[in-house]
C-alpha positions, 0 to 999 in steps of 0.5 A: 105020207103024201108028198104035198103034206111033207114038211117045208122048210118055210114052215119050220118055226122060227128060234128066238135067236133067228126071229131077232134077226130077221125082225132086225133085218125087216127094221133096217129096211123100214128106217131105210125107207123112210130116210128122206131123200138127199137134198141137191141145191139147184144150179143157177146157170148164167150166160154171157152175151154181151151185144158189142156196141162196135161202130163201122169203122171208117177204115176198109181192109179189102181182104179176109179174117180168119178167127181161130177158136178162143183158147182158155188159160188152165184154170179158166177152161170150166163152165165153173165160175172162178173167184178169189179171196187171196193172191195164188187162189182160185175157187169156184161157187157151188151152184152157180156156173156158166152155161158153157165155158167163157171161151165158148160164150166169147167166141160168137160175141166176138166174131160179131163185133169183128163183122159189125165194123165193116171193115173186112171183106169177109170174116171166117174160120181157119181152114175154110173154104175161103182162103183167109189174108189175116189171122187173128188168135185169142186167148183168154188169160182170166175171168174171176170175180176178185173178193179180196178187194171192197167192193168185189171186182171183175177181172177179164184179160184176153190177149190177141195176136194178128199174123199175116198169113200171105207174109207169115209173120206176126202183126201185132200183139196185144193183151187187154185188161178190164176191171169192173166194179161189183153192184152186189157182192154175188153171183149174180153180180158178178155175171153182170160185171164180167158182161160189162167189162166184156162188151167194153173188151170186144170192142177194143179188140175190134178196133185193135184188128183195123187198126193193126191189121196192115198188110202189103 
């Protein structure tokens, strides 16, 4: 018999018991095909950018601030947004989060409200190229949205610390607190809470520096 008529394997007949399973197989893959696709909740991402309404301070600190990086508590350190519904608890919405971490967001904001007093000859990061007179260290203690009360509430506290690098030693130290009250019991409201209790909070802090920065 010529080699081209031989039989094939793939053209044997097929037992009763084989079509089952293949007619089982090929119907798996059609309810495979036709399941839809997952659904994935799309994320509302929130900014904080609050324009510090610092004033020029009347006061001239003739020397160079150095601001270090914001520094997060544990906790606080996620682009998730925190809130609460009980004391010892913390949780984090499904899909809504900040565009960066709070600290990274603060931390423009913040250097802005420190040039806009006009108080110091220079305003730059630790380590640079202009050797620095002041340091100023901050951390931020907590930012959430407090639905244990009625209404909600925005918690920001952030703590600052002022060292004389020329005397090495500390300032002055001091933690701000501010709460504000929630319009809409949300997401979005408490974005705009946490912009208001901020721009109040950098421009405590900026007059905290020119005040407390005194050196000899």
């Amino acid at each position: 018999m010529p080699v081209d008529m031989m039989p094939r394997p793939e053209a044997q007949l097929l037992t009763p018991s084989r079509t089952l399973s293949v007619l089982a197989v090929i119907g798996l893959l059609s309810g495979c095909a036709a399941l839809p696709a997952p659904q994935v909740a799309d994320q509302n991402i929130y900014v904080l950018d609050a324009q510090p309404a610092t004033q020029t301070a009347l006061i001239k600190r003739d020397f160079v601030l150095a601001i270090s990086p914001l520094q997060a508590r544990s906790g606080f350190d996620t682009p998730q947004m925190i809130y609460t519904q009980q004391p010892h608890e913390v949780r984090s919405f499904l899909t809504n989060q900040w565009a960066d971490t709070p600290a990274r967001m603060l931390e423009p904001l913040l250097v802005q409200a420190m040039e806009q007093t006009g108080s110091f000859r220079a305003i730059v990061q630790p380590r640079g190229a202009l050797p620095a007179d002041v340091l100023l260290e901050t951390e931020l203690i907590r930012l959430w949205h407090d639905f244990a009360t009625r209404p909600s509430r925005v918690q920001l506290t952030l703590r600052a610390r002022l060292i004389d690098l020329r005397g090495k030693r500390v300032l002055a130290v001091k933690q701000f607190d501010d709460t504000e009250t929630v319009a809409s019991d949300d997401a979005y409201g408490g974005v705009a809470a946490a912009n208001r209790a901020t721009q109040r909070v950098l421009e405590q802090l900026a007059d905290f520096c020119v005040n407390a920065a005194v050196i000899q």
